[in-house]
N, C-alpha and C positions, 0 to 999 in steps of 0.2 A: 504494500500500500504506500503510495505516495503522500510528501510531506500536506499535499494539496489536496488528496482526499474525501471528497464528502461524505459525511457517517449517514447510514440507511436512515428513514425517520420513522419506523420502528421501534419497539424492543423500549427497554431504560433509556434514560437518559444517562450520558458518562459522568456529568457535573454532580447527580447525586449518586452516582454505583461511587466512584472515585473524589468526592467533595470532600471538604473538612471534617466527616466523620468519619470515612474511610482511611483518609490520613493515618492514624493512628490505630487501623485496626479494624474500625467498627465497635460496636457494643455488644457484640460476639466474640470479641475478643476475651480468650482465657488468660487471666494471668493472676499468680501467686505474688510476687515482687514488682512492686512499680518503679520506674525509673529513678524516683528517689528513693529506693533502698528502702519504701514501708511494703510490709507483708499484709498482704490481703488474702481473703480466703473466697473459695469458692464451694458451693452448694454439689458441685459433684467428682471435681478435683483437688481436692484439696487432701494436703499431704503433710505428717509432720516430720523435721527433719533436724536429727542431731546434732550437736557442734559438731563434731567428725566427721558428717557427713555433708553438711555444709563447707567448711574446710577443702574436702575432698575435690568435690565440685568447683571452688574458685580455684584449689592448685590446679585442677585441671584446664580450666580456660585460661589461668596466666600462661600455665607450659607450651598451650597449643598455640597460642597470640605469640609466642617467643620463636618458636619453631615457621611458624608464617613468616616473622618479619626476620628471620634469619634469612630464608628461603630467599625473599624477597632479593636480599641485598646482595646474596650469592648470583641470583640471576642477572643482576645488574653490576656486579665486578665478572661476567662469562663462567662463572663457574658451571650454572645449570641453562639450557635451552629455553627455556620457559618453565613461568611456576602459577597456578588459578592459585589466588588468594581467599583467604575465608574473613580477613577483617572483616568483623563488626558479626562474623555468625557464631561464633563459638561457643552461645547458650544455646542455637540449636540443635548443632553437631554433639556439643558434649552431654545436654540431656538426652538426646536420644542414645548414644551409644551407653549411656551409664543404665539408659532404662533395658538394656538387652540380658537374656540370661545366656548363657553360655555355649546352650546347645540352639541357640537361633543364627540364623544366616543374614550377612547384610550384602547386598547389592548396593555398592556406590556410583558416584561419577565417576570426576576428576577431581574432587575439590572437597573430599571428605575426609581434611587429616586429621581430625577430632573424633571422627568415630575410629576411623585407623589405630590413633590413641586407643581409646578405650579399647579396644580388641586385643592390645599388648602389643601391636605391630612398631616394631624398630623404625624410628621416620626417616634413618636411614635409607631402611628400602624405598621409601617415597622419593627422596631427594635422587636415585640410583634411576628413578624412571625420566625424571625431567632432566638429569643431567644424560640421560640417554646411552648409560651403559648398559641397560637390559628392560624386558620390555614389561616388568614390574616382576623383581624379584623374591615374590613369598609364593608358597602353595596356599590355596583358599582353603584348603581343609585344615590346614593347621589355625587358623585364626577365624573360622567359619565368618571371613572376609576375601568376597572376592576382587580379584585384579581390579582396577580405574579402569570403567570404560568410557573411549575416547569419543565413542559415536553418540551425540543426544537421543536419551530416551530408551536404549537399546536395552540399559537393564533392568528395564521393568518388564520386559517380555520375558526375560531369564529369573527374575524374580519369579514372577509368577507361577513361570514352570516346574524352576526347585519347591516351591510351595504346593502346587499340587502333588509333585515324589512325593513330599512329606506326608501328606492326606495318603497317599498309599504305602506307605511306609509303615503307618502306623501309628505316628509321632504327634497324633492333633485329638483332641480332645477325649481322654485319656482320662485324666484326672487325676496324672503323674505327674506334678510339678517339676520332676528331674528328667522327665521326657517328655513331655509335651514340647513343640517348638512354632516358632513362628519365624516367618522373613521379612525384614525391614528393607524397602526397597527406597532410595535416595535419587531423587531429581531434582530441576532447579523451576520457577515459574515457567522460563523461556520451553523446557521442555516440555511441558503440560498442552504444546498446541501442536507437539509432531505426534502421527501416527501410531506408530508404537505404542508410545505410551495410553491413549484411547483403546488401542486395539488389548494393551494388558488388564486396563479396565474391565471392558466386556469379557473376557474367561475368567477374570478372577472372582467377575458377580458372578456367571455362568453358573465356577464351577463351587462358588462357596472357599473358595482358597485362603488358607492364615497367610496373608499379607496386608502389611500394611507399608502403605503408599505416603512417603513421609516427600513431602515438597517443600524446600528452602525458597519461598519465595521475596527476594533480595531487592526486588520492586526490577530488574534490565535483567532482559534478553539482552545479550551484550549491550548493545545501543536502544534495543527498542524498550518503551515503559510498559509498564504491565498494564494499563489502561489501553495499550495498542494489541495486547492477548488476549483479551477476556473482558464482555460486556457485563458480568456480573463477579464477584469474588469468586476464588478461586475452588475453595473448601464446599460452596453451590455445586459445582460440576458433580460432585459424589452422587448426589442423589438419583441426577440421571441416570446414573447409571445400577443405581438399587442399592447402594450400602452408604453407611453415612459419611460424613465429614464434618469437622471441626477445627476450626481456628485458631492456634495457639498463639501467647505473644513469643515470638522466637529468638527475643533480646531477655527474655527470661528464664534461666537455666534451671529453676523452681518448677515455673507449671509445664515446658518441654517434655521433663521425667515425667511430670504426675500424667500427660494427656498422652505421651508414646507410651508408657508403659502399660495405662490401661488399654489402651489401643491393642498393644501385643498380647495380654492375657487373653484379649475378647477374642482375637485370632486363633490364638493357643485352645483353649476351649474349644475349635469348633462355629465359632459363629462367623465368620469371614473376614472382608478384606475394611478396612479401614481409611480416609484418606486424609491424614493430619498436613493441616496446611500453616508450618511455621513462618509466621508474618515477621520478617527483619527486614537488613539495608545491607547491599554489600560497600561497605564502607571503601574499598582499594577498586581496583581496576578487576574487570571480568577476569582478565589472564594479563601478563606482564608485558605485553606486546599493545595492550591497550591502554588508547586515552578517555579517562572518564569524563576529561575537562569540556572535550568537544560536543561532548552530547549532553550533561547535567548539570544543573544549578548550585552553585558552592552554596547555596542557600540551604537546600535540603540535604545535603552533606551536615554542615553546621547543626540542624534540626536531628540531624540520628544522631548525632556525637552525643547528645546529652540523655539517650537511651542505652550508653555505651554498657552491655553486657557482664564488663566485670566491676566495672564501676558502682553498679547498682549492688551489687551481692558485697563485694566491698563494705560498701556505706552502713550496710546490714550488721554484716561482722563486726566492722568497729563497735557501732552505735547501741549495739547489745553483750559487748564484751566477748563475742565469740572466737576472737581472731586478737591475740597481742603481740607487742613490738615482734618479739623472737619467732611469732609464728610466719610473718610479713620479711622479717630480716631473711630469715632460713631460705624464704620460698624466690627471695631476689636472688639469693647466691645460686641455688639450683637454678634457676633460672639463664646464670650468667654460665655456668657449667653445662648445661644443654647447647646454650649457643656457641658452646668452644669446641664440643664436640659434633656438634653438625658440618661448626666451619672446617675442624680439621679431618673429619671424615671425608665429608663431601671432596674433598681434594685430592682425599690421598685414595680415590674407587681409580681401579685400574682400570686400562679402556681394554674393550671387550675384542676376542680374536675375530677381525672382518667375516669368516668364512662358517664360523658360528652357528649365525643364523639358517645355515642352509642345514643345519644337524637336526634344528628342532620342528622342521615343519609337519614330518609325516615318520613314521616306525621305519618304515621304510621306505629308503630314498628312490623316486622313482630315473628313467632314464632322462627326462626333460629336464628335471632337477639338479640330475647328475651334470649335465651338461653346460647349466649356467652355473654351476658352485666352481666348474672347472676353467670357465672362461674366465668369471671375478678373479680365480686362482691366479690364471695367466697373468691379467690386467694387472694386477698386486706387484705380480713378481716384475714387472716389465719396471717396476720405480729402483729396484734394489740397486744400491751404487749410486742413486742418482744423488746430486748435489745442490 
């Protein structure tokens, strides 16, 4: 659609789907923690939560806010190819992955290194993929986290499908809490309007499937606003298609847990597919090749900063003595110690043998195969000596 456009006259209007009350959410909006740091409750999420468990929660989005802006800075001194930023999601990412049990499966993007955290994955291996010496080095069974997929949208059709195995598996509603499982399947708004993703929609009402459909919606499809995806909120769409959806605020690392996690039980049970629609900002750029300045208002940048994610749980901690000096000191020095060993990692991955790639595409290598691994070979050798 062109900048020039005329909207159908039809349907909603966009001034109130997307006006000043949608701004912030709507009055749908779930949330535990408000951006100043006071705890509100809700009448069907609502969750209570220990100092240590609190605690837990904020080292988690400092470490993964450290890890981003490490990332960041490596891509722009050449050390990594590109790096997708999570600023400003990090209560999304890390309530949902903290709300996971062990034996559940997550389907990410590219841009999930908070749930990657929480799954115990080395972020290591994350940096190993944009610095482009392997093409995501972990097995998905060992961190029941599969590979970043690169293609929008694609993993919710792979979601979906692991979630039906599991219905034949045996693994869904049970009423063995240590087997029971569900799949958490990670996309962004922009991807909510490819194929795929609709088309995982329909089998997973179909088939009655435990997934849930967790969507970081960051307000941009790279450039485009989310008022140019979708004439009504996003979290609406579920119904069409027979299962519910709900609204989180996704700058709240509080109600994220309380609303994925019951989302995942209700899966685990046996009752279906769920579609959590965490409302955030991507605060950085789409990916590190992009300018956010060209297409968004330093206005509405300025307006999410003061919903900043760790900030509000911060204000929490202090202002109820949950968090003191040595708990704050400790967690900057870990902090500064993660970023020494990203930088020195990251520098010291050795680059991968060219001919590699040709080992791992098929059990066995076919004659076609054979034949361009042998020419690369050639081509390789023809530099040896060269000056």
């Amino acid at each position: 659609m062109s900048d020039g456009a005329v909207q159908p006259e039809f349907g909603p209007d966009l001034a109130e789907v997307f006006g000043p009350a949608h701004a912030d959410g709507g009055p749908e909006l779930i949330q535990l923690l408000t951006p100043e740091g006071e705890r509100v409750h809700h009448p069907e999420f609502d969750l209570d939560f220990s100092a240590e468990e609190l605690q837990g929660l904020y080292r988690d989005m400092v470490l993964v806010r450290r890890l981003d802006v490490e990332a960041t800075a490596l891509q722009r001194h050449g050390e990594l190819g590109i790096w997708a930023q999570l600023l400003g999601q990090e209560a999304a990412q890390i309530g949902a992955g903290r709300a996971l049990r062990s034996q559940d499966f997550v389907f990410p993007t590219y841009r999930e290194h908070g749930v990657a955290w929480c799954r115990g994955l080395d972020p290591l291996k994350l940096l190993g993929l944009f610095r482009g010496v392997d093409h995501g080095d972990w097995n998905p069974s060992d961190y029941n986290f599969n590979l970043y997929t690169i293609v929008i949208g694609a993993q919710t059709l792979h979601a979906t499908g692991y979630a039906m195995g599991m219905q034949r598996d045996g693994v869904v509603g049970t009423g063995d809490p240590d087997r029971d499982a569900a799949v958490l399947a990670h996309f962004g708004d922009g991807a909510s309007s490819q194929g795929d993703v609709n088309e995982a929609f329909i089998f997973a009402a179909s088939y009655n499937a435990p997934v849930v459909f967790f969507c970081q919606n960051n307000q941009w499809a790279i450039s485009e606003p989310i008022e140019r995806q979708s004439r009504i909120p996003l979290y609406q769409r579920a119904l069409g298609f027979g299962f519910p959806g709900l609204r989180v605020d996704g700058n709240d690392v509080l109600a994220t847990y309380a609303v994925t996690r019951a989302a995942l039980q209700r899966a685990r049970d046996g009752q279906g597919p769920t579609f959590v629609e965490a409302y955030t900002y991507r605060m950085g750029a789409h990916t590190t090749t992009d300018d956010p300045t060209r297409y968004r208002l330093t206005a509405d940048v300025e307006h999410w900063k003061l919903k900043d994610p760790i900030a509000r749980l911060e204000v929490y901690l202090k202002r109820n003595g949950l968090g003191d000096d040595d708990f704050f000191a400790d967690l900057t020095a870990e902090a500064d110690e993660l970023g020494h060993t990203l930088r020195e990692g990251c520098k010291a991955m050795p680059d991968p043998e060219p001919l590699e790639i040709f080992d791992r595409v098929y059990a066995e290598t076919p004659p076609e195969l054979a034949a361009q691994r042998d020419g690369f070979a050639d081509y390789l050798a023809s530099f040896e000596g060269a000056h």
